[in-house]
N, C-alpha and C positions, 0 to 999 in steps of 0.2 A: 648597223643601219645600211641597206641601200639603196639607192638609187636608181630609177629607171631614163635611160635617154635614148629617144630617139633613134633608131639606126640610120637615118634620112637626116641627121641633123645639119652636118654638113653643107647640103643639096637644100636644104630649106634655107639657111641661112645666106647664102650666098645667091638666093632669088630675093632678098629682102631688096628694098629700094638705096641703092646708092653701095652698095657694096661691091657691084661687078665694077664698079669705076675705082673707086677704090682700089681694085685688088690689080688694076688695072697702069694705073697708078702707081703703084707698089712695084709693078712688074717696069717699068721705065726709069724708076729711084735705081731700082738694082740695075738695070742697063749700065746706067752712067755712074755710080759708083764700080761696080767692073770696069767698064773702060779708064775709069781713071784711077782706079787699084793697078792694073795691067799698064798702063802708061806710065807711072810712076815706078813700075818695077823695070820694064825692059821696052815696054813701046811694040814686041812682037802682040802681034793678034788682036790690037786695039780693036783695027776694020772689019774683025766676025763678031763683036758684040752687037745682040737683038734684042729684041724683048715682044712680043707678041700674042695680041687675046687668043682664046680659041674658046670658040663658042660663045655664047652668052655667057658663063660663069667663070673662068678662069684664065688666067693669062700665067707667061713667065720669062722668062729670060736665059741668057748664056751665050756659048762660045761655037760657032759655024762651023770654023776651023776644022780641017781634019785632025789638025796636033794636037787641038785642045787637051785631051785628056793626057795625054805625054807632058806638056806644058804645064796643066796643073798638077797632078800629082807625080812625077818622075817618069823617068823611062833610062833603058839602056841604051847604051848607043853603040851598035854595035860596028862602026869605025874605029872609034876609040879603043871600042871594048872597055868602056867605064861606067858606069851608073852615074845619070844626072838628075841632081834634086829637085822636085818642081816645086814649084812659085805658090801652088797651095791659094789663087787669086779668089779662087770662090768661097773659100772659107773666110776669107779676110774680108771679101766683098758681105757677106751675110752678116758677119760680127759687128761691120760698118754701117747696117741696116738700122 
């Protein structure tokens, strides 16, 4: 058996009444569970967490920081010359969702 959907469903559903607030919503819960996922690990990069609509339909959140990505998933350091493990906050933050 299949089924037929929409290819627009997404874009429909997210024009329904109360949804962009919602998602809106959604995108500010994640703000402050990130900053206080990230406070509770090390307190670096608290002050780049945002969250942000765009558009009528969608909004989201994260980290401003140019480190960010080094911060969450690892990076090398090449003073050291060691590989440091990163903090993985946005996984932790979404799992907390």
């Amino acid at each position: 058996m299949s089924y037929w959907v929409n290819p627009d469903i997404a874009e429909i559903v997210a024009g329904l009444p109360g949804v962009h607030a919602e998602v809106i919503e959604t995108a500010h819960r994640g703000a402050k569970i990130l900053r206080n996922t990230i406070s509770s690990e090390t307190g670096a990069m608290a002050g780049s967490v945002f969250s942000e609509a765009m558009g009528s339909k969608d909004a989201f959140f994260g980290l401003s920081d140019e480190g960010a990505l080094g911060y969450n998933y690892g990076h090398h350091n090449n003073r050291s010359d060691q590989y440091v493990p990163g903090s993985h906050v946005i996984a932790k933050t979404i799992g907390r969702m």
